[in-house]
C-alpha positions in Angstrom: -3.0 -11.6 -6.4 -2.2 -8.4 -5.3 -0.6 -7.7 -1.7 -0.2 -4.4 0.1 2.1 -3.8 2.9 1.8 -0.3 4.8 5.2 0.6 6.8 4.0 3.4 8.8 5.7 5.6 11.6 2.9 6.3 13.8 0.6 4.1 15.6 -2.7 2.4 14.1 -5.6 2.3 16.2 -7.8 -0.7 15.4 -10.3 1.1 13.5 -8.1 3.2 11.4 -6.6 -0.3 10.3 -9.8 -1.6 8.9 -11.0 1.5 7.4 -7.5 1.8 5.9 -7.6 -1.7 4.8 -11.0 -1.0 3.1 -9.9 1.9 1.1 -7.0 -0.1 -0.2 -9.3 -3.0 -1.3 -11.0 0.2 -3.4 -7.9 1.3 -4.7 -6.6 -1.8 -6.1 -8.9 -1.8 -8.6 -6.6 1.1 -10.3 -4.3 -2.3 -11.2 -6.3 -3.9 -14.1 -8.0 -7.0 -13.3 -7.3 -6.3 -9.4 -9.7 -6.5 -6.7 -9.8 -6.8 -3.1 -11.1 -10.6 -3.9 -7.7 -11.3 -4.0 -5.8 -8.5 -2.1 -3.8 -9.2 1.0 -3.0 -5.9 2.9 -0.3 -5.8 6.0 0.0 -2.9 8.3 3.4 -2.2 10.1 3.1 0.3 12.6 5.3 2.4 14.8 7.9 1.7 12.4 11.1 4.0 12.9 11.2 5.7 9.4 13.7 8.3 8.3 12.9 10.8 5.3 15.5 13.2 4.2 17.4 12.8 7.5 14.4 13.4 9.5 12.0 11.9 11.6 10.4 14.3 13.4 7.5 13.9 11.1 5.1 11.1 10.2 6.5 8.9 7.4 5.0 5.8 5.1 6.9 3.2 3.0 4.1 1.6 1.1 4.8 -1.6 -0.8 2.3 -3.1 -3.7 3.4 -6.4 -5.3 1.0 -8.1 -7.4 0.9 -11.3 -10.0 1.6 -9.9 -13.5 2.1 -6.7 -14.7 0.4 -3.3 -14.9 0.9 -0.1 -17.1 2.5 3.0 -16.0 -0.3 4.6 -16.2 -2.4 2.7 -13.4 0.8 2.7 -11.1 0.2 6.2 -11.2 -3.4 6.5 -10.4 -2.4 3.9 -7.8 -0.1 6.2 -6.0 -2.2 9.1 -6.3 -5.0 6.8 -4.2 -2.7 5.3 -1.4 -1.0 9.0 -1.0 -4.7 10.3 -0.8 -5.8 7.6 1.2 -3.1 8.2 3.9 -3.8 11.9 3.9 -7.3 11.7 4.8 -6.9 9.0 7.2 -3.9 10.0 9.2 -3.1 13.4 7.6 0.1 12.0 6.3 1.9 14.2 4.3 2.4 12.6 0.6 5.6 14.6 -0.1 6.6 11.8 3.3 5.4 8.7 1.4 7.3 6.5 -1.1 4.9 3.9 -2.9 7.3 0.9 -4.3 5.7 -1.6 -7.0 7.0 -5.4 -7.7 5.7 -7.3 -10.4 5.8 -10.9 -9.7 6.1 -13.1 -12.3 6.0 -16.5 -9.8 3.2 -16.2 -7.2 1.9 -19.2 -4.8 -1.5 -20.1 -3.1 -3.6 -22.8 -2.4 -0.2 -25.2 -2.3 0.6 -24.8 -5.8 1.7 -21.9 -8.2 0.1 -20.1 -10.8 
């Protein structure tokens, strides 16, 4: 049950969206037992984002929460891939993204929890 939500400071054309949202559904699978199967993604675009007292520069705030837990280790390769990701795709500077993790032990669907 992972879930991906992309704040980002410059606009999102429709097809850099969905090939965005594909490479995060590749990613995901850095997260043991993740896949896109279950990965919910959210794009936030145009968002006025400040780094270091600056925004004259594009800017990402990208936020993973999933059900369970994950080792260090695979939060890193996970960052490494969304950084990457956002580099390629809209030559986003990584040094001007942060990549925040929440480990959810309580997580909802289908009108009940699991």
């Amino acid at each position: 049950m992972p879930y991906i939500h992309a704040h980002l400071s410059d606009s999102l054309t429709a097809n850099q969206e969905l090939v965005l949202k594909e490479k995060f559904g590749r990613a995901i699978e850095n997260l043991p037992g993740k896949t896109e199967n279950w990965l919910m993604v959210e794009f936030s675009d145009n968002c006025r984002l400040w780094f270091r007292g600056d925004n004259s520069a594009p800017a990402a705030m990208v936020e993973v929460a999933l059900f369970g837990k994950a080792p260090a280790a695979a939060y890193g390769k996970m960052t490494a891939a969304l950084t990457a990701i956002l580099a390629e795709e809209l030559k986003l500077d990584p040094a001007r993204v942060y990549v925040k993790y929440a480990e959810v032990s309580d997580w909802g669907w289908n009108g009940s929890n699991l």
